[in-house]
CHARMM internal coordinates of N, CA and C (Angstrom, degrees):
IC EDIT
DIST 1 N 1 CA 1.4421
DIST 1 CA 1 C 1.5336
ANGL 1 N 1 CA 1 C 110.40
DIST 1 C 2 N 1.9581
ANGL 1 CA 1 C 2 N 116.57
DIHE 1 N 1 CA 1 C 2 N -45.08
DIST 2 N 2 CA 1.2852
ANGL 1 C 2 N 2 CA 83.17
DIHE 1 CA 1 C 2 N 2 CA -179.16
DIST 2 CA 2 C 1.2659
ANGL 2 N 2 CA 2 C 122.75
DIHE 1 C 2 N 2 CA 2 C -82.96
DIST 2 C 3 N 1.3744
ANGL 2 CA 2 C 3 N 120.95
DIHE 2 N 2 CA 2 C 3 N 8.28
DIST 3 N 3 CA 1.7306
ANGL 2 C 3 N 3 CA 119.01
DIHE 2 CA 2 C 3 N 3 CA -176.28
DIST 3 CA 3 C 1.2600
ANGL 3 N 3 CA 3 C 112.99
DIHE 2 C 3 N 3 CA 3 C -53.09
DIST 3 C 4 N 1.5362
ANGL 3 CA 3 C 4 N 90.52
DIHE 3 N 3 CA 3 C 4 N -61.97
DIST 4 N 4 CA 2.1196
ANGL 3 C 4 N 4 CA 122.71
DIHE 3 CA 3 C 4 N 4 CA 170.49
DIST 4 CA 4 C 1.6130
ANGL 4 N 4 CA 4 C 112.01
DIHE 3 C 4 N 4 CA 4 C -21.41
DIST 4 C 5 N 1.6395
ANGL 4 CA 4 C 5 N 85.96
DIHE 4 N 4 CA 4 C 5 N -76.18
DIST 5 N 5 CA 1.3820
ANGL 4 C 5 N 5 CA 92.60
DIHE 4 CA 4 C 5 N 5 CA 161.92
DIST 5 CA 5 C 1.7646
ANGL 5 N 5 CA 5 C 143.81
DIHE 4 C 5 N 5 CA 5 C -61.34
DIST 5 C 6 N 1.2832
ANGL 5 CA 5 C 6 N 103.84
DIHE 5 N 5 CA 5 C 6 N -6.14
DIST 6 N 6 CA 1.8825
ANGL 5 C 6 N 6 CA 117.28
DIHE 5 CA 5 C 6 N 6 CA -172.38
DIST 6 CA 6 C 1.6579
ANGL 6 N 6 CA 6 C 81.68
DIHE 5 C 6 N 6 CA 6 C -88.32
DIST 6 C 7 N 1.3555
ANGL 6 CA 6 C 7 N 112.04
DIHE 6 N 6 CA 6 C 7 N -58.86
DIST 7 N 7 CA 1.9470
ANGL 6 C 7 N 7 CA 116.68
DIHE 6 CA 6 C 7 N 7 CA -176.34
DIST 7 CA 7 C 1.5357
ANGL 7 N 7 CA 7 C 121.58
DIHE 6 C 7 N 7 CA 7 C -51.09
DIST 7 C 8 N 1.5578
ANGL 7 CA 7 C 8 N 101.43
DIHE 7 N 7 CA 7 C 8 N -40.69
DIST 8 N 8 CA 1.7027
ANGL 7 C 8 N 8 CA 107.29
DIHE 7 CA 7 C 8 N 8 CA 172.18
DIST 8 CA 8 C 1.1755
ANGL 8 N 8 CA 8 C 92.96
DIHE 7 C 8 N 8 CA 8 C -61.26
DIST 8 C 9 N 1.5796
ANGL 8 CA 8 C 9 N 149.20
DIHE 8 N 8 CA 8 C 9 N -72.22
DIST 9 N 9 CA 1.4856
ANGL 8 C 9 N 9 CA 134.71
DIHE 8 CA 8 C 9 N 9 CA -123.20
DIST 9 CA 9 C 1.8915
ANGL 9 N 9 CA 9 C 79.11
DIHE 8 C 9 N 9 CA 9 C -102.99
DIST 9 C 10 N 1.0891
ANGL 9 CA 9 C 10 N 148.00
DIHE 9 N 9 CA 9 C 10 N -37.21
DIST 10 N 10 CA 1.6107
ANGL 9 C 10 N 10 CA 125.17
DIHE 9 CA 9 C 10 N 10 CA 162.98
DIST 10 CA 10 C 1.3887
ANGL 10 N 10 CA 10 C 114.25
DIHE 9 C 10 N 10 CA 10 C -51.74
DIST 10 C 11 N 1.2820
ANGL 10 CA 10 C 11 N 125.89
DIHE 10 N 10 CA 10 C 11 N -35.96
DIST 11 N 11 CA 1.7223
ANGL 10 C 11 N 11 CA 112.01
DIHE 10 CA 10 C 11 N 11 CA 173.01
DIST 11 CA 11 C 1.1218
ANGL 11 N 11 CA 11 C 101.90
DIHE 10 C 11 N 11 CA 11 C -75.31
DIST 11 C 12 N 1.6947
ANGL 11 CA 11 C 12 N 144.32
DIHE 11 N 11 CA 11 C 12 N -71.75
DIST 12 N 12 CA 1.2792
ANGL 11 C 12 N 12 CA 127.27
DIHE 11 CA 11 C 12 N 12 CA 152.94
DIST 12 CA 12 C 1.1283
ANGL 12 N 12 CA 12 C 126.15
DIHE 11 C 12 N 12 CA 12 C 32.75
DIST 12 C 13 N 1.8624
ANGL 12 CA 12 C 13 N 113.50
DIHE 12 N 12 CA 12 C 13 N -89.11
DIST 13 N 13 CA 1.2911
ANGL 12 C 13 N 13 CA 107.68
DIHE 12 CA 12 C 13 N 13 CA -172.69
DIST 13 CA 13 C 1.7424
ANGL 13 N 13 CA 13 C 128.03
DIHE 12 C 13 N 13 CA 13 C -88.16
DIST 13 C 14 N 1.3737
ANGL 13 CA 13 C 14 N 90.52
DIHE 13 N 13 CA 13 C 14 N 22.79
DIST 14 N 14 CA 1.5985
ANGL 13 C 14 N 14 CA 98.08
DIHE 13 CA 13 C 14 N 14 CA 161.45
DIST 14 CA 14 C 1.7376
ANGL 14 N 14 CA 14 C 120.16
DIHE 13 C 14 N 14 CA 14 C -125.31
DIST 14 C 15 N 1.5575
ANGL 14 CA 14 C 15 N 99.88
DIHE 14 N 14 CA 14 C 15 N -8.52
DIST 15 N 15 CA 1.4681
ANGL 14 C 15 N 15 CA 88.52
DIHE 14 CA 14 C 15 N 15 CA -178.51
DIST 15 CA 15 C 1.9718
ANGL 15 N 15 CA 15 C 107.14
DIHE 14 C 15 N 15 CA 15 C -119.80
DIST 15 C 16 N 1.4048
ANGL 15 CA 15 C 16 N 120.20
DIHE 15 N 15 CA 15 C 16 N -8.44
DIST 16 N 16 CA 1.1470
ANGL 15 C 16 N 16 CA 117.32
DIHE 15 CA 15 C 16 N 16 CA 160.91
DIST 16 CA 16 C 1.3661
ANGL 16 N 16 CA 16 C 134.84
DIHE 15 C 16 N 16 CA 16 C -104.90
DIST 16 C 17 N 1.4009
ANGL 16 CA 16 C 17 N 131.73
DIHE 16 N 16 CA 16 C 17 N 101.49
DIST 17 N 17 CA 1.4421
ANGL 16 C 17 N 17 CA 134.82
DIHE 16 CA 16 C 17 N 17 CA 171.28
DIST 17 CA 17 C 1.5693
ANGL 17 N 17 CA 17 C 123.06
DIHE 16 C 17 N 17 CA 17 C -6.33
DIST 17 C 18 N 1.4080
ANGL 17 CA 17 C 18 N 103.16
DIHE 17 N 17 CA 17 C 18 N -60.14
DIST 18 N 18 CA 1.4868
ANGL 17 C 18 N 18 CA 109.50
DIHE 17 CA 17 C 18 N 18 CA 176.91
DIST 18 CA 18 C 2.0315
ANGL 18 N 18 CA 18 C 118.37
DIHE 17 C 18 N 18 CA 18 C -65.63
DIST 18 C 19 N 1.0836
ANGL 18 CA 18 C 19 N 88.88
DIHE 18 N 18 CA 18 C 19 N -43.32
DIST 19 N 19 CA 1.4257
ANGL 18 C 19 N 19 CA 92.67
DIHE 18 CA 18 C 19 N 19 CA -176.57
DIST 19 CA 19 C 1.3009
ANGL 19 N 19 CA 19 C 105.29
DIHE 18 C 19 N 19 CA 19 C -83.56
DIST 19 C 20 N 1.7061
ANGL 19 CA 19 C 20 N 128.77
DIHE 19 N 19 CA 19 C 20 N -34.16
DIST 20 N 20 CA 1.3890
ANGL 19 C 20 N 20 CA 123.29
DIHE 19 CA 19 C 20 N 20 CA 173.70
DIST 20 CA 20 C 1.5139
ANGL 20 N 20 CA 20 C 104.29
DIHE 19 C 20 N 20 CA 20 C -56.41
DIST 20 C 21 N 1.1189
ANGL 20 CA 20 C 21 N 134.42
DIHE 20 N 20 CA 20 C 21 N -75.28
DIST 21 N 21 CA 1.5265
ANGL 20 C 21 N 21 CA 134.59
DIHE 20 CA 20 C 21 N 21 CA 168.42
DIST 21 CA 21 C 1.2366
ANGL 21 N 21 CA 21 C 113.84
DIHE 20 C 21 N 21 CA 21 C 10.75
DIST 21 C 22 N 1.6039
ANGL 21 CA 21 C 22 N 116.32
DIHE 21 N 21 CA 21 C 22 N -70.90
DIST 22 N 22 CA 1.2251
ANGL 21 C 22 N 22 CA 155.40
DIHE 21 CA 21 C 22 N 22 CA -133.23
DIST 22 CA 22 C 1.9937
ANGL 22 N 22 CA 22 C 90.40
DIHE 21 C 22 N 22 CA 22 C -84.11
DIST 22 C 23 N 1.2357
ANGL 22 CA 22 C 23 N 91.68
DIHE 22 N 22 CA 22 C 23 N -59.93
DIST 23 N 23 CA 1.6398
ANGL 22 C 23 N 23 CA 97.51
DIHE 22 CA 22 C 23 N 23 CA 174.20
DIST 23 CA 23 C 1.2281
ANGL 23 N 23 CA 23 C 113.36
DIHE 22 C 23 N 23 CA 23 C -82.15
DIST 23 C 24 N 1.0716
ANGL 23 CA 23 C 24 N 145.02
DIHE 23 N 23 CA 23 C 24 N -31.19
DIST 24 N 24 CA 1.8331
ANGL 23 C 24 N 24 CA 133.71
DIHE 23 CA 23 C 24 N 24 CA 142.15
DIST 24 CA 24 C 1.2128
ANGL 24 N 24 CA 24 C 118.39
DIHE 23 C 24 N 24 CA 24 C -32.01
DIST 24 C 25 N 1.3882
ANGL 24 CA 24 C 25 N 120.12
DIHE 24 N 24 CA 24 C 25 N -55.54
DIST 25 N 25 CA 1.5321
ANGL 24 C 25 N 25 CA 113.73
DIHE 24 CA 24 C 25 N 25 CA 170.68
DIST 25 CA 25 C 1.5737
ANGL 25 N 25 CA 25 C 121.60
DIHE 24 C 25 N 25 CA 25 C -60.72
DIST 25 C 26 N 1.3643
ANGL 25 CA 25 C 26 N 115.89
DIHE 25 N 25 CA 25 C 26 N -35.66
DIST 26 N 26 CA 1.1825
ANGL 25 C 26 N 26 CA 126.16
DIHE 25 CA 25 C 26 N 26 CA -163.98
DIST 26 CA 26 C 1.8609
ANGL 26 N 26 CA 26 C 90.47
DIHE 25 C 26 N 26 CA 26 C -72.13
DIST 26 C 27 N 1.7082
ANGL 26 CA 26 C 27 N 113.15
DIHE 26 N 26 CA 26 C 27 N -47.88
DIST 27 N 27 CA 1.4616
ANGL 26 C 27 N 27 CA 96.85
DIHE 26 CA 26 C 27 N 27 CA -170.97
DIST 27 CA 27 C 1.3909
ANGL 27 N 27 CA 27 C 98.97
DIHE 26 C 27 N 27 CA 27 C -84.45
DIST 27 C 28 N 1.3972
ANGL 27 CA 27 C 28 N 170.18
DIHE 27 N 27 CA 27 C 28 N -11.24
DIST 28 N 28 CA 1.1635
ANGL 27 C 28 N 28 CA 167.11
DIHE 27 CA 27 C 28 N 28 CA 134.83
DIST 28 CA 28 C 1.7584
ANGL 28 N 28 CA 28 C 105.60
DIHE 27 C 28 N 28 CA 28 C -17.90
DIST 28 C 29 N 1.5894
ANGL 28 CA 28 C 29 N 115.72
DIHE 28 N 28 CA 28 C 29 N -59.14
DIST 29 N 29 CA 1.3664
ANGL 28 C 29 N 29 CA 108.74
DIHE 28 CA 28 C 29 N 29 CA -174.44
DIST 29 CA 29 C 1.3362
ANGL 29 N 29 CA 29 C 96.51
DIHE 28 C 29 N 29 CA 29 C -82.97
DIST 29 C 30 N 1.2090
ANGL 29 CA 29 C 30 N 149.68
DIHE 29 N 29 CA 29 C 30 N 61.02
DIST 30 N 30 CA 1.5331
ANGL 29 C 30 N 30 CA 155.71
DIHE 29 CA 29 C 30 N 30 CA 160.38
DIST 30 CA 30 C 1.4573
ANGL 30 N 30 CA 30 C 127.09
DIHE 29 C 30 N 30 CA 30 C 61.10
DIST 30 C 31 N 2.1288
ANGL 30 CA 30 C 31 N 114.09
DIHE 30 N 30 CA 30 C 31 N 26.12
DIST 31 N 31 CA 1.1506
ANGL 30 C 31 N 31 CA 85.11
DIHE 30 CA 30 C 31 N 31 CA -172.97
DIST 31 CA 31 C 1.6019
ANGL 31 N 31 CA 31 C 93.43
DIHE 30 C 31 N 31 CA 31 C -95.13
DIST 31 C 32 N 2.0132
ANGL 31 CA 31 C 32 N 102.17
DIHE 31 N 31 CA 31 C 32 N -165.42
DIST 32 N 32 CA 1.6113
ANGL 31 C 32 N 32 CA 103.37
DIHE 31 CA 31 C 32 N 32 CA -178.19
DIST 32 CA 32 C 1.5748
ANGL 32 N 32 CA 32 C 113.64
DIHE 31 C 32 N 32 CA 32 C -76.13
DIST 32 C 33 N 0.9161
ANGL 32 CA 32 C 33 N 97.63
DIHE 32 N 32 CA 32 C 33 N 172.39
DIST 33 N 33 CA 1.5882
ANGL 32 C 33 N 33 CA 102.64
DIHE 32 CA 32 C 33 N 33 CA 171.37
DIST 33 CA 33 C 1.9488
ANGL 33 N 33 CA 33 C 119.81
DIHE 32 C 33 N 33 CA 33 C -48.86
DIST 33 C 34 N 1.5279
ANGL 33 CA 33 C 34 N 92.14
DIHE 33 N 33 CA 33 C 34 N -56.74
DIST 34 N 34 CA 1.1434
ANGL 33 C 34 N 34 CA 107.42
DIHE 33 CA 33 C 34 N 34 CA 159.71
DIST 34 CA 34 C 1.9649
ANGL 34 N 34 CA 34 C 153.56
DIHE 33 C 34 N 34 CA 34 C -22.36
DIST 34 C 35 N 1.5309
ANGL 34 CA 34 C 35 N 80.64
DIHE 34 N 34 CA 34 C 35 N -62.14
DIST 35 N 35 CA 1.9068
ANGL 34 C 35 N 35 CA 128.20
DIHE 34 CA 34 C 35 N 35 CA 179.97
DIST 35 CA 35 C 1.7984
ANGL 35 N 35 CA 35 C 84.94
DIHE 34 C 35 N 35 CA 35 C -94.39
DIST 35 C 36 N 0.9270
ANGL 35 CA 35 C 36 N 147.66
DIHE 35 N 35 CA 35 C 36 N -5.32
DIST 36 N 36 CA 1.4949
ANGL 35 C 36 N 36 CA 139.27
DIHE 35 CA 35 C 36 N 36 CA -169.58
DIST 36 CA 36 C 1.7517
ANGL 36 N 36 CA 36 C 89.73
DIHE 35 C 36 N 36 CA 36 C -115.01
DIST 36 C 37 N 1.3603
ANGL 36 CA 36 C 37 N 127.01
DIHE 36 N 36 CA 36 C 37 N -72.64
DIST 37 N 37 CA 1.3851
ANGL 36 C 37 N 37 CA 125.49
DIHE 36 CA 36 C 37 N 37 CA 158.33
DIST 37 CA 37 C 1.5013
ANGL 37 N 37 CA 37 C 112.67
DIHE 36 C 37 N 37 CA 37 C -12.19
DIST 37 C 38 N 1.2672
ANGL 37 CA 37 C 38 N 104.23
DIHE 37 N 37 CA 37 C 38 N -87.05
DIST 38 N 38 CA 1.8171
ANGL 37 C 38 N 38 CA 115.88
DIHE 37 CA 37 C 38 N 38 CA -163.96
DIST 38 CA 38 C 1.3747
ANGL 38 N 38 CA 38 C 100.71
DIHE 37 C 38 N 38 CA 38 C -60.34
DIST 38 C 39 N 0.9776
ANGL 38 CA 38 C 39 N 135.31
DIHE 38 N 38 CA 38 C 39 N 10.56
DIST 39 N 39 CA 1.5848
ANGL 38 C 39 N 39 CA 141.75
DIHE 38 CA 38 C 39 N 39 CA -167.81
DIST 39 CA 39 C 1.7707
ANGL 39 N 39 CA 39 C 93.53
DIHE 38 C 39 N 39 CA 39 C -115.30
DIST 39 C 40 N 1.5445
ANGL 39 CA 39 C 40 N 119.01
DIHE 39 N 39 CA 39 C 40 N -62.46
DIST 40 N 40 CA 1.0325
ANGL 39 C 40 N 40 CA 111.04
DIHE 39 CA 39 C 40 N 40 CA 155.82
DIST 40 CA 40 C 1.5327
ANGL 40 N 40 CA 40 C 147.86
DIHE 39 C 40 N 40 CA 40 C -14.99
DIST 40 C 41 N 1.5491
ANGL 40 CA 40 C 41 N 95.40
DIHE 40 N 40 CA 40 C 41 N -53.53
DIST 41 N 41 CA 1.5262
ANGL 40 C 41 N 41 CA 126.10
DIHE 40 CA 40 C 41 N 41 CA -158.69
DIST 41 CA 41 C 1.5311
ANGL 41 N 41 CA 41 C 101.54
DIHE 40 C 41 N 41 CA 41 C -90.43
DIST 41 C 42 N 1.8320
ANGL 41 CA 41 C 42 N 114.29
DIHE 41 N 41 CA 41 C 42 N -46.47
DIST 42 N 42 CA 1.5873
ANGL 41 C 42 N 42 CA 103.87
DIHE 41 CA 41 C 42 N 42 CA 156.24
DIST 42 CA 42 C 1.4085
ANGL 42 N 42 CA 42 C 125.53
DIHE 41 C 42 N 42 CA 42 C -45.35
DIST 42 C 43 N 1.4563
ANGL 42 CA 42 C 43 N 130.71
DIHE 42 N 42 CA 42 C 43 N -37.22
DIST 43 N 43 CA 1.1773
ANGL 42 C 43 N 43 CA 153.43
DIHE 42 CA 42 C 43 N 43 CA -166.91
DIST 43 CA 43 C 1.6220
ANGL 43 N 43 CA 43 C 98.63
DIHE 42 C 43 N 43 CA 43 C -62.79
DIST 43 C 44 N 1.1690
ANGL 43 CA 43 C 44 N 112.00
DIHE 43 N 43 CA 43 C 44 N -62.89
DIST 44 N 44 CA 1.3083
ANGL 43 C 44 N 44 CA 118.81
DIHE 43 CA 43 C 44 N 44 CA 160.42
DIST 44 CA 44 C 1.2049
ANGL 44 N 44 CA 44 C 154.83
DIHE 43 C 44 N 44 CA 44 C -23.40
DIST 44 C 45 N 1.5490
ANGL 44 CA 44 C 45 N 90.15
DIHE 44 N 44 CA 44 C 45 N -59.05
DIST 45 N 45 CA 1.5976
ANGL 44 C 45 N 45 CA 123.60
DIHE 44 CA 44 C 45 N 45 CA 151.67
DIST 45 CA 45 C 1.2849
ANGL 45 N 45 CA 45 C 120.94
DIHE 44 C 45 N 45 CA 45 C -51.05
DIST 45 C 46 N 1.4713
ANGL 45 CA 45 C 46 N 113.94
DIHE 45 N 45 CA 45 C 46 N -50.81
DIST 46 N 46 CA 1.5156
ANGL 45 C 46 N 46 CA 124.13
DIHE 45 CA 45 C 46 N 46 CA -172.94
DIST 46 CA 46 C 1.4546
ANGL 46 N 46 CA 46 C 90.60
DIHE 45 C 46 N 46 CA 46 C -66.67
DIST 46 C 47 N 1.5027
ANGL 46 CA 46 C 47 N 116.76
DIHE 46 N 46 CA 46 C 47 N -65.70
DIST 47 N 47 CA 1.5203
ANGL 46 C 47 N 47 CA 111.59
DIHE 46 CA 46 C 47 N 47 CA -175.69
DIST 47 CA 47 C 1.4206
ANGL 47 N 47 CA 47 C 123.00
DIHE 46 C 47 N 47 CA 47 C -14.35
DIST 47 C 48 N 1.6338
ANGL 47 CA 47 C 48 N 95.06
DIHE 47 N 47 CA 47 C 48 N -86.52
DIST 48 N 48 CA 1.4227
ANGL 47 C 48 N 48 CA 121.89
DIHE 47 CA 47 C 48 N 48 CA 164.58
DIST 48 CA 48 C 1.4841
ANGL 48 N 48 CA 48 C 113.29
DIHE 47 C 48 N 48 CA 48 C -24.70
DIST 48 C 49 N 1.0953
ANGL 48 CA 48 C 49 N 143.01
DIHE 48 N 48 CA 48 C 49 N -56.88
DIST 49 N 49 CA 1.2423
ANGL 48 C 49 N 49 CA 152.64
DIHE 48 CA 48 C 49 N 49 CA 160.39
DIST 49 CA 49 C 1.9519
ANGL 49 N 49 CA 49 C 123.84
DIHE 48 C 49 N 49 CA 49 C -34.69
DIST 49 C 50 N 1.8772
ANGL 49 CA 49 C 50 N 86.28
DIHE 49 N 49 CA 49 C 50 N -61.64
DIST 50 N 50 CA 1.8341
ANGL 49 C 50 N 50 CA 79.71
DIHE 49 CA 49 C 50 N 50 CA 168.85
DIST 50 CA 50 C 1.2036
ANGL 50 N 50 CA 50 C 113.16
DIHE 49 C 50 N 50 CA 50 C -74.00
DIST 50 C 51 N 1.4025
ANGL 50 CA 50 C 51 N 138.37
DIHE 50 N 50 CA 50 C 51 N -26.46
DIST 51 N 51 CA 1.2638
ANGL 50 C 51 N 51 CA 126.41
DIHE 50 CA 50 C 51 N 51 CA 167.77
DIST 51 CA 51 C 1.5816
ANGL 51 N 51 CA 51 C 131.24
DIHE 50 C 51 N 51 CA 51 C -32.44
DIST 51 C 52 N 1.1856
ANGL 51 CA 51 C 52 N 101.33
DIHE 51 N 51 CA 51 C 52 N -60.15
DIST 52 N 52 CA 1.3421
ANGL 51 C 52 N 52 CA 135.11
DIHE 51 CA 51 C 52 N 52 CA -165.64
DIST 52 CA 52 C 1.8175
ANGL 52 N 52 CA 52 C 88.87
DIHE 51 C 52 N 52 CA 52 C -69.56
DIST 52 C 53 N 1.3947
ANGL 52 CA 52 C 53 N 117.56
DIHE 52 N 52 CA 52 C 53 N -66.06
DIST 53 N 53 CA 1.2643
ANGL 52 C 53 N 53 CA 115.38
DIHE 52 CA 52 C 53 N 53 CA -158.98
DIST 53 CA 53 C 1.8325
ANGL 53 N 53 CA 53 C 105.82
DIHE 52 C 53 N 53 CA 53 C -74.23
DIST 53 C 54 N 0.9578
ANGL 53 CA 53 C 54 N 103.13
DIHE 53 N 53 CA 53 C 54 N -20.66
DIST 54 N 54 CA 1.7005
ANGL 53 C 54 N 54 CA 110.06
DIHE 53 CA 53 C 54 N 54 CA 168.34
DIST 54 CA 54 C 1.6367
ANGL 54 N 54 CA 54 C 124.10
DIHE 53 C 54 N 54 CA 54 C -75.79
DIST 54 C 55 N 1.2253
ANGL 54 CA 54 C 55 N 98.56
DIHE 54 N 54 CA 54 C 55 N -14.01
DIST 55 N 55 CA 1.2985
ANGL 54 C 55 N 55 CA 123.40
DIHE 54 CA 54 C 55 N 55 CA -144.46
DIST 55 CA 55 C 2.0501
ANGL 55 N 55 CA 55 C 125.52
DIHE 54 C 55 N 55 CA 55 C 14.57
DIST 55 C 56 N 1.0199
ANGL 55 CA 55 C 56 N 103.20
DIHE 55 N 55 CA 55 C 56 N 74.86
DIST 56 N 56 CA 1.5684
ANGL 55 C 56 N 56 CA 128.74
DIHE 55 CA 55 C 56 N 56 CA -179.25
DIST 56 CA 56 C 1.3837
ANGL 56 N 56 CA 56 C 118.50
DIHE 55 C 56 N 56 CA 56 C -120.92
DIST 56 C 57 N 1.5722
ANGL 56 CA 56 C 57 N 119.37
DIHE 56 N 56 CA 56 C 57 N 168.53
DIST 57 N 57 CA 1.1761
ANGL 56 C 57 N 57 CA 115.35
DIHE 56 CA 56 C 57 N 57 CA 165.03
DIST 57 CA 57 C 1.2975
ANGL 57 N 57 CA 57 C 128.26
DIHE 56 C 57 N 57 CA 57 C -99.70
DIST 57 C 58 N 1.3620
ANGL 57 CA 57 C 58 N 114.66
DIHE 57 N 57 CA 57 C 58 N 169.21
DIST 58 N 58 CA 1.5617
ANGL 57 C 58 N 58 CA 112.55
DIHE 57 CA 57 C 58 N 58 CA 175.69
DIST 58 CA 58 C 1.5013
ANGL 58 N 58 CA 58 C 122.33
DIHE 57 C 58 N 58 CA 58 C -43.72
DIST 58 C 59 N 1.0198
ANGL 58 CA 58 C 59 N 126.17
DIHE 58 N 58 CA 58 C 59 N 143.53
DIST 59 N 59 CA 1.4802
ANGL 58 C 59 N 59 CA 118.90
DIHE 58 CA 58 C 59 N 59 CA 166.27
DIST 59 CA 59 C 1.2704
ANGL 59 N 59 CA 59 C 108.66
DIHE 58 C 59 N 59 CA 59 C -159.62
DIST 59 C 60 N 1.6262
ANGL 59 CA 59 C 60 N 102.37
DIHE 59 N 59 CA 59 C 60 N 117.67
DIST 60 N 60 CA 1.3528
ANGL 59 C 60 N 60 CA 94.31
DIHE 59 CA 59 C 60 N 60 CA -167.43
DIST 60 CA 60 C 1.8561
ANGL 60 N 60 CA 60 C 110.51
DIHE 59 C 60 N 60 CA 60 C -94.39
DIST 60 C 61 N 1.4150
ANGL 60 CA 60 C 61 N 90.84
DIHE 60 N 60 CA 60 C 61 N -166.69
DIST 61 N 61 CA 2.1258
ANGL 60 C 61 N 61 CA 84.14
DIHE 60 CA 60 C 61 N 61 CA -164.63
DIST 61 CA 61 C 1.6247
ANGL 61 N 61 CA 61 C 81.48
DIHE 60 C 61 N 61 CA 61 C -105.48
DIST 61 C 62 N 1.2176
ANGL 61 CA 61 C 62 N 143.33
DIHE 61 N 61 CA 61 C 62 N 8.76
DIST 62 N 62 CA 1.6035
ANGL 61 C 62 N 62 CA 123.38
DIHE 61 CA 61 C 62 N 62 CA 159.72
DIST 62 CA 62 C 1.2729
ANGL 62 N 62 CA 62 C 93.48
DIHE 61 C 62 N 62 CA 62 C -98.34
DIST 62 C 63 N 2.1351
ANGL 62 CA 62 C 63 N 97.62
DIHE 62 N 62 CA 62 C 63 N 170.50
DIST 63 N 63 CA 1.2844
ANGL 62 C 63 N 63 CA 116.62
DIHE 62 CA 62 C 63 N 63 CA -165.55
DIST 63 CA 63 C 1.8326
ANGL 63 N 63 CA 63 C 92.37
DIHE 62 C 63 N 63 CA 63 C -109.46
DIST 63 C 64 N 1.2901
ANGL 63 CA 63 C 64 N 97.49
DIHE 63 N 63 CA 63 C 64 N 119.72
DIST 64 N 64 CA 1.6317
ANGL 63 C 64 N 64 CA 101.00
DIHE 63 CA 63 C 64 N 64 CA 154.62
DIST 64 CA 64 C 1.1295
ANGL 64 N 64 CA 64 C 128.87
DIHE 63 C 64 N 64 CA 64 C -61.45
DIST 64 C 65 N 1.5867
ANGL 64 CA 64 C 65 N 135.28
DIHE 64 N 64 CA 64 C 65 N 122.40
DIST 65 N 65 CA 1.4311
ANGL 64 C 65 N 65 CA 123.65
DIHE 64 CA 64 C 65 N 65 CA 170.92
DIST 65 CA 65 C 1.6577
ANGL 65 N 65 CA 65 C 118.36
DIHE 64 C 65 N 65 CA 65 C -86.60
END
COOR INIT
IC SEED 1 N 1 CA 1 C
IC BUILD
C-alpha cells in the first residue's frame, strides 16, 4: 500500500497543478525531495478521505481547458 501510494503522490507532483504547486512550495521552503513527496501523499490521504466522508466528487481548484 505504501508503494501505491509513494507512486500516486510522485505522479501527482508532475501531473496535477494543485498538488504540483503544493510540492514546489514545499521544495522552495527547503524541504527534500523526499519529505516534499510523503507530504504530498498525506495530502492525498486527507483528500481521499473528505471525499469519501462528504460523499462528493473531486473537484479540483484549476480550470481545465
Amino acid at each position: 500500500m505504501r508503494k501505491s501510494l509513494f507512486m500516486c503522490a510522485f505522479t501527482a507532483t508532475r501531473h496535477n497543478p494543485d498538488l504540483a504547486s503544493f510540492y514546489a512550495r514545499l521544495r522552495s521552503n527547503g524541504k527534500e525531495h523526499l519529505c516534499a513527496v510523503i507530504a504530498v501523499a498525506r495530502k492525498l490521504i486527507i483528500l481521499a478521505n473528505a471525499i469519501l466522508i462528504r460523499n462528493t466528487e473531486w473537484t479540483p481548484q484549476y480550470q481545465q481547458n
